[in-house]
C-alpha positions, 0 to 999 in steps of 0.5 A: 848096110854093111855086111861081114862075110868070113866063112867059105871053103878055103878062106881063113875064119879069122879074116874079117871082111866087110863090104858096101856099095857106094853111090860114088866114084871110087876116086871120090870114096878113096879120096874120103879115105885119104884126105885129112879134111874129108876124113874129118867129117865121117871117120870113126864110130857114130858120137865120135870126132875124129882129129887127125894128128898126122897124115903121111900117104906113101909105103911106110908112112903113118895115119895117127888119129884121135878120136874124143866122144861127147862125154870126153873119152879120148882114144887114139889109132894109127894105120901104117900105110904098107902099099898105096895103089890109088884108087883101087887099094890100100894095105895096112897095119892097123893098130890103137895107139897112145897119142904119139903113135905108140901101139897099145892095147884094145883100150876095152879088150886086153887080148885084142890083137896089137895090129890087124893087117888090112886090106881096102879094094875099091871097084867101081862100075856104072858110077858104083863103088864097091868098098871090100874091107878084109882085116886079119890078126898080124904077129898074134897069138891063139887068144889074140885071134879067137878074141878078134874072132868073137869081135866080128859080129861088133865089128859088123855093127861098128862098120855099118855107123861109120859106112852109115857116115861116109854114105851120108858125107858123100850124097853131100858132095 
């Protein structure tokens, strides 16, 4: 299961982390999260396929995904990749985005914040990957962070379908 840990002395409350371990090496989990094909069979929430309409791994470049549920509801997102350090982390700005990689708003939350910078570290011991995933608000306003704030109880949830998917993707392999 998934677990988000914000609180501590000195740590910020708007940062979001959530962490889980995984019975794989960390060149197969970061390959899950940076291959369009592996992607494809694990990424987003659970009831949602994920198309990847771009895929460009280096400093600058982009990750444009759409993802459709069962009833035909369509959104989009983009991550832009700031730092690549295969296969230990990532650093991004993650944003929702319309089908050309536009950023927009939350599609249900108007004053969610336009982009979260993202950090993926991933530590690897005894054939155990470690995944930490700390998100924080990026160029946003007071109420763009306390909305983002009062999201991370769902976003604990959100995280635990979708690692929930990746762990069952990768005890396939």
């Amino acid at each position: 299961m998934a677990s988000g840990n914000n609180h501590g002395a000195g740590v910020d409350p708007y940062v979001f982390v959530v962490t889980r371990v995984f019975a794989a090496p960390r060149e197969l989990v970061y390959a899950a999260w940076t291959e369009p094909a592996r992607l494809s069979d694990w990424w987003g929430p659970v009831g949602f396929v994920l198309s990847v309409l771009k895929m460009e791994l280096r400093p600058g470049g982009e990750f444009l995904y759409g993802m459709r549920s069962a009833e035909g509801y369509e959104m989009f997102g983009k991550f832009t990749y700031l730092e690549l350090n295969a296969p230990g982390c990532t650093v991004s700005l993650l944003s929702f985005s319309d089908r050309d990689g536009v950023p927009v708003r939350h599609p249900m939350a108007p004053h969610w914040p336009l982009e979260t910078l993202n950090t993926m570290t991933l530590s690897e011991e005894n054939g155990m990957t470690t995944l930490t995933l700390s998100s924080t608000p990026h160029h946003a306003n007071q109420l763009e962070c306390d909305t983002f704030l009062q999201g991370h109880a769902s976003m604990v949830q959100g995280f635990s379908g979708t690692f929930n998917q990746l762990e069952s993707y990768l005890s396939g392999l």
